[in-house]
N, C-alpha and C positions, 0 to 999 in steps of 0.2 A: 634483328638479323637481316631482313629485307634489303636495309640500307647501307649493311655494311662491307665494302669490299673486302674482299680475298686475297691474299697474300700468297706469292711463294710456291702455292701448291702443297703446303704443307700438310698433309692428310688431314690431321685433326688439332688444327692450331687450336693452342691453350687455350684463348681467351676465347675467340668463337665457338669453341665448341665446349667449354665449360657453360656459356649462358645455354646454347642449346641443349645439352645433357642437362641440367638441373630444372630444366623447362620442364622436360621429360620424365624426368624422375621425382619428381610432385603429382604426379598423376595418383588418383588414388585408384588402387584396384577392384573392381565392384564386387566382385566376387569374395573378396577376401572385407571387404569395407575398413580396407586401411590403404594408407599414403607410405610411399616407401623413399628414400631417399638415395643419393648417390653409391655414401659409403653403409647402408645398414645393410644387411644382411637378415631374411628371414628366415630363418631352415623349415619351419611347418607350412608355409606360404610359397603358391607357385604361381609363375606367372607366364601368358602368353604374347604373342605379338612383342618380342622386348627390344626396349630400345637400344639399340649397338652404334657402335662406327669400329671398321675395320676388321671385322670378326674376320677369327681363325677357327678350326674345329678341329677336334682329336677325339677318337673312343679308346678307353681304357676299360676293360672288361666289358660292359654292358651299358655303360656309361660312356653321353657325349660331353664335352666340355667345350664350351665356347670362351674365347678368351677375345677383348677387345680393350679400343682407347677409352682410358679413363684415370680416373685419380687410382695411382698404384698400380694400375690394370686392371679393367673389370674383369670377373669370372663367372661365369653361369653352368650349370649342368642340370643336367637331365636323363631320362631314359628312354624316351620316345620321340624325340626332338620335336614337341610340341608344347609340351609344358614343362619350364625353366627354374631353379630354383635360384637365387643369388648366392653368390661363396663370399668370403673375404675376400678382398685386395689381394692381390700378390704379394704387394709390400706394405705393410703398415705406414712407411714412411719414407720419406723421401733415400733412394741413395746416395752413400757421404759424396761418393766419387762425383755423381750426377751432376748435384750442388753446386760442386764446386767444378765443375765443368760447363757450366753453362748459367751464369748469370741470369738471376730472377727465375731459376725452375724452383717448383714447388710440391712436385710429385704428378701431376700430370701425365702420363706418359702413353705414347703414342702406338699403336700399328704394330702389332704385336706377332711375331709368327713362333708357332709350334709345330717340335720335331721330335721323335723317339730316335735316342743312338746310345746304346752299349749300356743298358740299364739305367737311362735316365731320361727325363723330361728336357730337352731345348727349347728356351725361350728368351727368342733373341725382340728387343726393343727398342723404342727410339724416345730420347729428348732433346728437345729441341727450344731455342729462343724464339717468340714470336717475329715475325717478319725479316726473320735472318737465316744464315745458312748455318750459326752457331748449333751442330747440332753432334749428336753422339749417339750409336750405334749398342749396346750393351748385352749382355747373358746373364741370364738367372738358368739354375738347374734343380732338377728336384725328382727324387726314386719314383714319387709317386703322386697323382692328382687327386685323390678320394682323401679328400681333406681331415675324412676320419681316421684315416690311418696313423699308427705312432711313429711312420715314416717320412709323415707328407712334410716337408719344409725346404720353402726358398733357399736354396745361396747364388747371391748374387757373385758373379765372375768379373764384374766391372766392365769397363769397355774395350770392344771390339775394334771399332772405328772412328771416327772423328774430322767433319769436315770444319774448316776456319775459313770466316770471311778474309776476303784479300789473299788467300792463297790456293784454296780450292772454288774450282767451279762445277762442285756439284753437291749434293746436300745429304747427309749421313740419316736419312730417315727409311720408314718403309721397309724392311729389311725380310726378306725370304730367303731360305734355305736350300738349294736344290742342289743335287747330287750328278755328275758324270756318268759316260759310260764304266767310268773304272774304280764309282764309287766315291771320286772325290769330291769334297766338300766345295760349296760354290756359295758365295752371300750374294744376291742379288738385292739393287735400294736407289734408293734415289726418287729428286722430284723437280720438276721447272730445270731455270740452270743450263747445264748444257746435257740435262738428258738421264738416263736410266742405268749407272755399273754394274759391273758384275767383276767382282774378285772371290781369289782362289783363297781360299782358307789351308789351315793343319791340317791334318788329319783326325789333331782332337775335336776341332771344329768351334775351338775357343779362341784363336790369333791368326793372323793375315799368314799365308806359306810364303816364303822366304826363296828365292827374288820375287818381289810382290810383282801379280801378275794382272792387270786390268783390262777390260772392254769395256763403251761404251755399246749399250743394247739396243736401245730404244731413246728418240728423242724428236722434238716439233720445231723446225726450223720460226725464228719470229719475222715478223715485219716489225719491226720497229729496233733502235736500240737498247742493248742491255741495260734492265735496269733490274737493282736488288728487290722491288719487292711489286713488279707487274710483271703478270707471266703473259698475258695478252691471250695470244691465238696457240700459246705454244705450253698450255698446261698438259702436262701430265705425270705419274704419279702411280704408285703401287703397284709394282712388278710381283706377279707372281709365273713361276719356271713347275711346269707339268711336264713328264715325260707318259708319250703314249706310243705303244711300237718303237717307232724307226724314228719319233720325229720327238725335240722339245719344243713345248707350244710356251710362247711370254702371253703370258695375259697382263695389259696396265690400263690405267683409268684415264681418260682423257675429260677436259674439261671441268668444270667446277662444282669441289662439293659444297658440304655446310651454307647451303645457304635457302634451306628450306627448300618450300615452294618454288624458288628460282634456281635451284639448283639444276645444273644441267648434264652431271657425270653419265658416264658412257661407259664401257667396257669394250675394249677391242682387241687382236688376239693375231699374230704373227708364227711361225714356226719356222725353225732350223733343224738338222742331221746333227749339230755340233751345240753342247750348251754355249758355246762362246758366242754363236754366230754365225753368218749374220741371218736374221729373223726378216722373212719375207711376207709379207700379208697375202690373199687370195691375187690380187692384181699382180705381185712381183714388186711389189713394193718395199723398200728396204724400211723397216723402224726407224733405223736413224735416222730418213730422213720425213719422215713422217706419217708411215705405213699404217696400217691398223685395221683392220676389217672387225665388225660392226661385230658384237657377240648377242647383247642386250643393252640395249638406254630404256631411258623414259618414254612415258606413255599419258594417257588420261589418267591413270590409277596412281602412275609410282611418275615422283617428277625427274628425279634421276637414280641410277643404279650404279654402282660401284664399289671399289678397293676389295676386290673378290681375292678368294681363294678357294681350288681345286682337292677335292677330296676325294676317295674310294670308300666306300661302306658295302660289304654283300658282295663285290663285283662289279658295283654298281658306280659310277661317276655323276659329282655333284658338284655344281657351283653355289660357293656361300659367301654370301657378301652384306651389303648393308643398301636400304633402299629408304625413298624419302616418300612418304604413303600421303598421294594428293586428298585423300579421303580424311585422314587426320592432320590435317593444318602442316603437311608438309616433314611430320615426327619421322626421323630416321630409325627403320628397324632390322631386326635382320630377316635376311631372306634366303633360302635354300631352292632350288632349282635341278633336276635330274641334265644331268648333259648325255646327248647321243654324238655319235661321228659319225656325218654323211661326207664320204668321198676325201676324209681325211682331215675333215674339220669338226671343231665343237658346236652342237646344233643344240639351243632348250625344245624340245617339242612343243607344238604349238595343242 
């Protein structure tokens, strides 16, 4: 992993992060004195500290559910969000649509965001070709998460989005859900490229609304010429759209993940009056053109922090994202954090 470059910006490209997660999920759990695997599932065995990339969270009764990048989609739950149990896959196998939308996928599937609307689970996802912009946007939906239920089951909706090398310059991954003042549906996605979108959905919140309506949010001006697969000075990547009061705050991740120990992701955090725009940082600094005020990075402990998402539980506001623990050989895990607002920004307390 050390040696190997970065591509794209792609959250959790396949093949780097397949060796990573399978690094990780060989570990055996002392406590339990067994070895768990990518796709096993244990129902009487729990585990702490777990290895993620791109975690989402949602509670459903008393019940959290993390959902992240993995073969099918990882899923974990819990009750105390300390000790995790592993679910099945989302998908047992690859989708037909996927397949055949993107040359060489094999179920892999990226960055996952979860959303409750009108009686069902939203779960919108990304696949995507290694070191290209070949990539696709997708929905899966479902009554219910409690895997025991005779309700709980996938259906996938197929895809949403779709960017194409040579005609799009931006990249169909990363995708968040965030809603208007007036309740409408909004996908926010994107990575490297020319930057961060955000378009307007239905109102089912399953297809693009009609005249498709687009902004550029967030982006990092380069030095150097475009090239498809060096993002340089100009990474960045997982948009997530908070509304607090008066104000939508973007949160996206700057600089590089996956790459252990060296990894150097960042978290940094803009706000607008308008979900479209334009998103200013503490300085007055526009996103687009390279904005971003400083939320949480790396430290001594964690080499870098990112691809977050903003949650409520209690009342209470939380960042959940994925971190690379300098203390174990750089293993990305997930991590929870309380957020406060001083003077109209997200603060972790120290």
């Amino acid at each position: 992993m050390k040696k190997v470059v970065c591509f794209l910006g792609l959250s959790c490209w396949s093949f780097l992060f397949r060796i990573d997660l399978s690094a990780q999920m060989s570990v055996a759990d002392a406590s339990a004195g067994m070895a768990f695997s990518g796709l096993s599932a244990f129902p009487d065995t729990l585990f702490q500290n777990i290895p993620v990339h791109d975690p989402v969270m949602i509670k459903q009764d008393s019940v959290y559910y993390v959902f992240c990048t993995g073969q099918g989609i990882t899923m974990w739950s819990s009750v105390n969000r300390k000790d995790w149990r592993r679910e099945a896959p989302v998908f047992s196998k690859p989708p037909e649509w996927a397949v055949a939308a993107v040359p060489g996928f094999k179920g892999h599937i990226w960055a996952p965001d979860i959303s409750y609307y009108n009686g069902k689970y939203y779960l919108y996802y990304a696949v995507s070709a290694f070191g290209k912009n070949t990539s696709c946007i997708g929905l899966a939906v479902n009554k219910t998460l409690h895997t025991s239920s005779p309700d709980y089951k996938w259906e996938d909706l197929g895809k949403v989005i779709q960017s194409v090398p040579g005609r799009d310059m931006w990249n169909a991954i990363d995708p968040n859900l965030a809603l208007d003042d007036n309740g409408s549906p909004w996908l926010a996605f994107g990575s490297f490229w020319n930057g961060i979108k955000l378009v307007k959905l239905n109102e089912n919140r399953r297809s693009l609304a009609q005249p498709e309506t687009w902004y550029t949010i967030a982006g990092r001006p380069r030095d150097f010429a475009f090239s498809d697969t060096l993002a340089g000075d100009a990474a960045i990547e997982a948009p997530f759209i908070f509304k607090k009061e008066t104000w939508f705050y973007l949160f996206v991740s700057f600089d590089y993940c996956c790459r252990g120990e060296k990894s150097t992701y960042k978290m940094v955090v803009g706000r607008s009056e308008r979900i479209e725009g334009p998103y200013l940082d503490k300085e007055g600094t526009l996103m687009t053109r390279g904005g971003g005020s400083i939320v949480l990075e790396g430290d001594k402990n964690w080499n870098g922090v990112g691809h977050n998402a903003v949650v409520t539980f209690d009342g209470d506001d939380y960042l959940v994202f994925h971190g690379y623990d300098a203390r174990d050989k750089g293993k990305s895990k997930l991590r929870m954090e309380k957020l406060v607002w001083a003077a109209g920004w997200p603060v972790i307390p120290q």
